[in-house]
C-alpha positions as CSV (number, residue, x, y, z in Angstrom):
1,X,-6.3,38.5,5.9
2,X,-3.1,39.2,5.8
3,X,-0.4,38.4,3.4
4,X,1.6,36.2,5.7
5,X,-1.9,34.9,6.7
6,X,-2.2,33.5,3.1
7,X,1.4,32.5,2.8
8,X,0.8,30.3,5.7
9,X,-2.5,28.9,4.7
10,X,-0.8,28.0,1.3
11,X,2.0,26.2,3.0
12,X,-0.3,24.1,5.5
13,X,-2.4,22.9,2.4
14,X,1.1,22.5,0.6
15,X,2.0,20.4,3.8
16,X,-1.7,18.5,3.8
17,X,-1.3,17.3,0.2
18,X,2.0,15.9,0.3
19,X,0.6,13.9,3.6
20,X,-2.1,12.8,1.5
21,X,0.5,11.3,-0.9
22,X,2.4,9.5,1.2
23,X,-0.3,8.0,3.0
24,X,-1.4,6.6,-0.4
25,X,2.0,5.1,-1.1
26,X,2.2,3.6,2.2
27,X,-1.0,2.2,1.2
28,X,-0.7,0.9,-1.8
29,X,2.7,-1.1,-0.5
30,X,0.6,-2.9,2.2
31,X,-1.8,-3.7,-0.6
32,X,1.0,-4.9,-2.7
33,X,2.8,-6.6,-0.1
34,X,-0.8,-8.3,0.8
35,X,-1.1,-9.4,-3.0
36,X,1.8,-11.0,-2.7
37,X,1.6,-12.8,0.1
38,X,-1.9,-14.3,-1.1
39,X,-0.3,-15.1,-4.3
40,X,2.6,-17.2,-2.4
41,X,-0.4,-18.7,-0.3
42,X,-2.1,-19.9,-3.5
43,X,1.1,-21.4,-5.4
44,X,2.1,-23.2,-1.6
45,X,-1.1,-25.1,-1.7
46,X,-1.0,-25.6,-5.2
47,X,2.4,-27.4,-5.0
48,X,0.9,-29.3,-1.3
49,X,-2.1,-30.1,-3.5
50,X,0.3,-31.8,-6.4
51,X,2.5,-33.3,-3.7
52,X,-0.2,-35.0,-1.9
53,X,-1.7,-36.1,-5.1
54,X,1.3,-37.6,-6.7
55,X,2.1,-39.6,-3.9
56,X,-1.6,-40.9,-3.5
């Protein structure tokens, strides 16, 4: 192969692993964003929970 072969190959797999990267971040915010949300979900139905018991 040629050098500018090589030099091309090397900046495709440059290009491929920063693509890999940023498809983990993205993916690790929906997981946080999805942690959150379930966390909210709890802590809501633990205060409906206290609500409806208080006022039985």
């Amino acid at each position: 192969m040629g050098e500018r072969s090589l030099a091309i190959e090397r900046k495709l797999e440059v290009i491929g692993d920063v693509a890999d990267v940023l498809l983990n971040v993205v993916i690790e915010k929906r997981s946080y964003r999805l942690e959150i949300a379930v966390i909210l979900l709890i802590a809501f139905e633990i205060v409906v929970s206290l609500a409806s018991w208080g006022s039985a």
